[in-house]
N, C-alpha and C positions, 0 to 999 in steps of 0.2 A: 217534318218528321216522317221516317219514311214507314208505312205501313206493313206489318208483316201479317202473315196470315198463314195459320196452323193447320196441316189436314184434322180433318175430321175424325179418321180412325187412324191408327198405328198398323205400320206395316206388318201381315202378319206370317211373312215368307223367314224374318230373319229370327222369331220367336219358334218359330217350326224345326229351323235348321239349329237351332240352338238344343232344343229339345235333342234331335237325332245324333248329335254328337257327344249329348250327356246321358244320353242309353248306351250309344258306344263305348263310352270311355268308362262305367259301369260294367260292361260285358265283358272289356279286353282284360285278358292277363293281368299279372299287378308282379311286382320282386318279390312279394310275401308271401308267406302261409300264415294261417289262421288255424291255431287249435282250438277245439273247444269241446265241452263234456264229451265224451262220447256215450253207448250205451254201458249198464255192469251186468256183466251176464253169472247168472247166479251156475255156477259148477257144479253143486251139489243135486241139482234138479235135473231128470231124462227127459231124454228125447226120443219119439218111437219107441219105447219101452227098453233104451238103454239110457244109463247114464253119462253124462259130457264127460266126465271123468271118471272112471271105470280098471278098476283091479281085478283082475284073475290069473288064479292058479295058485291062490291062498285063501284062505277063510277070511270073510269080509261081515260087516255087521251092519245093521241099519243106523242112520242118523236120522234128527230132528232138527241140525244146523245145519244152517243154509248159510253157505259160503261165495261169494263173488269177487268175480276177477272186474278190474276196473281198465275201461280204457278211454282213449283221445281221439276224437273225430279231426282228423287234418284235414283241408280246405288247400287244394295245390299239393304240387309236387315237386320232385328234384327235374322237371322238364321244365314247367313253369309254375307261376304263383298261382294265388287264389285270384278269381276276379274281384273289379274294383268294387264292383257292390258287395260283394262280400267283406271286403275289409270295409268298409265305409258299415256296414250293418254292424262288425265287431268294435267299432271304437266307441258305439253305445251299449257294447256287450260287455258285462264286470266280468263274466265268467269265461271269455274267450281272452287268448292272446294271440299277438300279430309278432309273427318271426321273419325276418328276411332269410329269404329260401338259403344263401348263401350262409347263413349261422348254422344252419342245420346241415346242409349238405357240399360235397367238395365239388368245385364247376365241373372235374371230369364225372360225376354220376351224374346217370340216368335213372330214370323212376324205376325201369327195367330192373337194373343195378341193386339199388334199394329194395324192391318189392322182395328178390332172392334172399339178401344178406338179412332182412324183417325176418323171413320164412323160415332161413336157417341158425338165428336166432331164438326163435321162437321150438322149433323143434326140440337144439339144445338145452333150451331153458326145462323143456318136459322130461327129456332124460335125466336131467340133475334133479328135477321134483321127486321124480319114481324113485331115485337111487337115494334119497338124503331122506325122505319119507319112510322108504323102509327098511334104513340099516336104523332110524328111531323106531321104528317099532320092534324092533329085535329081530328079525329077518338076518340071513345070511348075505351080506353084499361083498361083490369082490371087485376092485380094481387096478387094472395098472397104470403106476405113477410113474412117469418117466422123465428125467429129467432134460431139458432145453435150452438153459444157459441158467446162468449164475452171476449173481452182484456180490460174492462173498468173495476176494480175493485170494485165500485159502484155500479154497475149495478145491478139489483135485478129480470129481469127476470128469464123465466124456458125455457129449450129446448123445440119447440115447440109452443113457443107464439105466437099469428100474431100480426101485427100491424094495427091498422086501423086508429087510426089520431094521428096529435101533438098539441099540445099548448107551444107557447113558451109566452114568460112575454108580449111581443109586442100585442097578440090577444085578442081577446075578447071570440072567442072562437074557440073550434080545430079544426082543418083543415083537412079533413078527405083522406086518403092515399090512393091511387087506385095503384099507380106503382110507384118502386123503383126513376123513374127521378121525381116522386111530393118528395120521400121523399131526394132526395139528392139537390135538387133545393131548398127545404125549410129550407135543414141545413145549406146549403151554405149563408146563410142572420145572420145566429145563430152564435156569438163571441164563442170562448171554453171560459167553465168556465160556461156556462149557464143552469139555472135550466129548464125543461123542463119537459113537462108532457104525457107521453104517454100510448094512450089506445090503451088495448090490447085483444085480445078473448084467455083465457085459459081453454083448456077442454070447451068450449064450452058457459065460461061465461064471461060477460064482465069486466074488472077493471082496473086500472090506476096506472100505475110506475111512480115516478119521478125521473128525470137522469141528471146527470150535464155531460156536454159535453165535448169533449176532441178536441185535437188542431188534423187537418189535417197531412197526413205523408209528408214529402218532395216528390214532385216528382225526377223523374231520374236528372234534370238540377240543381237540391236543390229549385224549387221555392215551393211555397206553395198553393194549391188552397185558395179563402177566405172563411169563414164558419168552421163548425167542424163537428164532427160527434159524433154519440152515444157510440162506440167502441162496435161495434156489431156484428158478422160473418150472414148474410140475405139469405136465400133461397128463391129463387124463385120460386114457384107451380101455377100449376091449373090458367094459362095464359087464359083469356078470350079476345079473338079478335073479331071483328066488320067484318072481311072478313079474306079470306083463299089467302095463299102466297102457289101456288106452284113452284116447281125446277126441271128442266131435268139438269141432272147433275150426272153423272155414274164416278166412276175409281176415284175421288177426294177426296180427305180426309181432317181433322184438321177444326180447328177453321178460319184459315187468311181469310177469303172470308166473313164475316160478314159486315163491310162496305162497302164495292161493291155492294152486295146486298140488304142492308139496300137505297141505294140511290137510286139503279133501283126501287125499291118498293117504295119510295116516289116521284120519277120522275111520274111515273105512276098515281099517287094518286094525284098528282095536276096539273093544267091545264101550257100549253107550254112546250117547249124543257127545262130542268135543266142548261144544260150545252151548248144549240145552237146548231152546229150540232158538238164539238166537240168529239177530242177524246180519254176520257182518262180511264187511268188505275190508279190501286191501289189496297191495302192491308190494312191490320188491325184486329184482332180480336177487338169484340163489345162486350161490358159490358153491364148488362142491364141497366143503368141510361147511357148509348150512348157513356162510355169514349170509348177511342179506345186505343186496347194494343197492346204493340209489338210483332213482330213475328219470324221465323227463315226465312234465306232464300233471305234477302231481295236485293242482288245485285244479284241474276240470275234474279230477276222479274223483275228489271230496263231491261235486256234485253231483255227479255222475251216478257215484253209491248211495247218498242221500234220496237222491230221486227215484232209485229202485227200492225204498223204503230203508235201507242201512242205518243202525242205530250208533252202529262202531267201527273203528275203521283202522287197519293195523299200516301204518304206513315206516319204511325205512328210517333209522334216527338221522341218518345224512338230511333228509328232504327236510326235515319238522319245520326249520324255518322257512322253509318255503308256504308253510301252512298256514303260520302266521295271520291272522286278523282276516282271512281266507275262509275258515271252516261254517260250512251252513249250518243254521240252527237246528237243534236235535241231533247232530253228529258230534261223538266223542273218538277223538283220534289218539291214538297211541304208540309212542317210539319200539319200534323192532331192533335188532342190532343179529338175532340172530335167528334160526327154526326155531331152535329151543323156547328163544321168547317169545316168538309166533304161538307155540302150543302153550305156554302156560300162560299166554293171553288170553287166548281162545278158551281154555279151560277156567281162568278167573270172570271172562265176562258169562261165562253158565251160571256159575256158582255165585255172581253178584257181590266178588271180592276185586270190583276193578281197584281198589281204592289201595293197592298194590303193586299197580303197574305207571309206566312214565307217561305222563300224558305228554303229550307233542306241545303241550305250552311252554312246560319246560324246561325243553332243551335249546338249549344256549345255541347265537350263532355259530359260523364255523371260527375257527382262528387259525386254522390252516387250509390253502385253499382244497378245492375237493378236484383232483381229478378227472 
């Protein structure tokens, strides 16, 4: 039999090299992003002795609610992903999720790209807060709606039209149009199917289209709002407001911060605390007639708000199921659909009458998908 005979130690050149290419391969790039909580930065609290969100050039009142914007800490970008240790840390993360870079962004962007369109996102989102803010609080707002195109077949505008009033069969005479919530308020009363009369400034002269209306889309749940609409794509221009909304607010991007803001700015604009001395958080992009749309992101913000002490949490009705079996303990979350229900949230969780409002458990999935 033939005798073998074992070294003594193990080699310890190819355990070395093993090592330096499992730091490497941790270090390099990865196709993914990793989201995960980011901080919630409370809006209603100053900085250097001004406030993050700050009104003048109308009478403004003190608050005891403290309100927070929530966001998502990304890991990688539209150049490259997150590193492998990093994903490799988030798939023992519950509260992190791992995106291929490629779901989120198109191969031709750049981080460059993205950082702008966040930026200029973000901007817009605080013009729509200041202006939806405070034509709710009764303020003078003015805008021009111009129209872009059209999915109403009928329809017989031109690109570039404004709209200045309506007449529907019910008036006597037309209603003259300052901002996109008079005209959405006003169609919302209008059956589809209705003839209506709208004046319009083309090229700079005045004259009248008649448009028969069309039936509302389903929302995400299949319900229907009541009213119809023109079947008309509206641009919003040349925003005149009655006071200046400023924002200390650096490194943040995207649209989702628009309702948060929107309420700090109407907290401000009317007298008492909104919300008592609660304290809550929330998300939502703002439409300018006040809908509130869904966002990405929205279980790292639950804990996100949570962990800056948040008791309540106003998140978009789109998202809710995303919240789903998600919510950290002590957080009470609750479906928005619009400002309006943004504020008479904020004002039920003061008053200790949440047991009025929808909580995010439930509402149902979607049944139609969501855009």
């Amino acid at each position: 039999m033939k005798k073998v005979t074992w070294p003594g130690k193990s080699p310890a050149i190819p355990a070395t090299i093993f090592g330096m290419f499992l730091v490497a391969a941790l270090a390099m790039p990865t196709s993914f992003i990793v989201m995960a909580p980011g901080p919630a930065d409370e809006v209603t609290a100053s900085y250097e002795g001004q406030r993050i969100v700050e009104v003048n050039g109308e009478e403004t009142y003190p608050s005891d609610t403290h309100l927070y914007m929530t966001t998502v800490s990304a890991y990688g970008n539209a150049d490259s992903g997150a590193s492998g240790g990093v994903v490799v840390s988030a798939l023992f993360d519950s509260a992190a999720r791992i995106v291929p870079v490629r779901a989120l962004y198109a191969p031709q962007e750049n981080s460059e790209e993205v950082s702008l369109r966040d930026q200029q996102m973000m901007d817009s989102s605080q013009d729509t807060a200041a202006a939806v803010a405070m034509e709710r609080a009764g303020l003078d707002v003015h805008m021009t709606l111009a129209i872009v195109g059209n999915t109403n077949k009928d329809v017989k505008f031109h690109e570039g039209d404004i709209i200045t009033a309506v007449k529907t069969p019910t008036m006597d005479e037309p209603q003259k149009i300052a901002t996109f919530s008079q005209l959405s308020t006003l169609l919302s009363t209008v059956d589809p199917g209705t003839d209506i009369t709208v004046s319009i400034l083309r090229d700079g002269q005045e004259m009248e289209e008649s448009v028969t209306t069309v039936a509302r889309q389903p929302e995400f749940d299949g319900t229907v709002k009541p009213g119809s609409m023109m079947g008309v794509f509206i641009s919003v221009t040349d925003v005149s407001l009655p006071a200046q909304a400023s924002y200390i607010i650096d490194g943040i991007g995207g649209p989702s911060a628009g309702n948060i803001f929107s309420l700090a700015i109407y907290d401000q604009l009317t007298p008492g605390s909104l919300g008592g001395d609660h304290r809550i958080a929330g998300t939502g992009a703002l439409s300018w007639d006040g809908t509130i749309q869904p966002i990405g992101g929205i279980a790292q913000k639950l804990v996100g708000a949570r962990g800056a002490g948040a008791q309540d949490f106003l998140a978009p009705a789109a998202n809710c199921v995303e919240t789903h079996g998600k919510v950290p303990e002590g957080l009470h979350v609750w479906a928005v659909r619009t400002i309006d229900d943004s504020i008479s949230a904020v004002k039920a969780i003061g008053e200790g009458k949440t047991s009025e409002l929808t909580p995010c458990s439930a509402v149902s999935a979607p049944r139609i998908p969501i855009q």
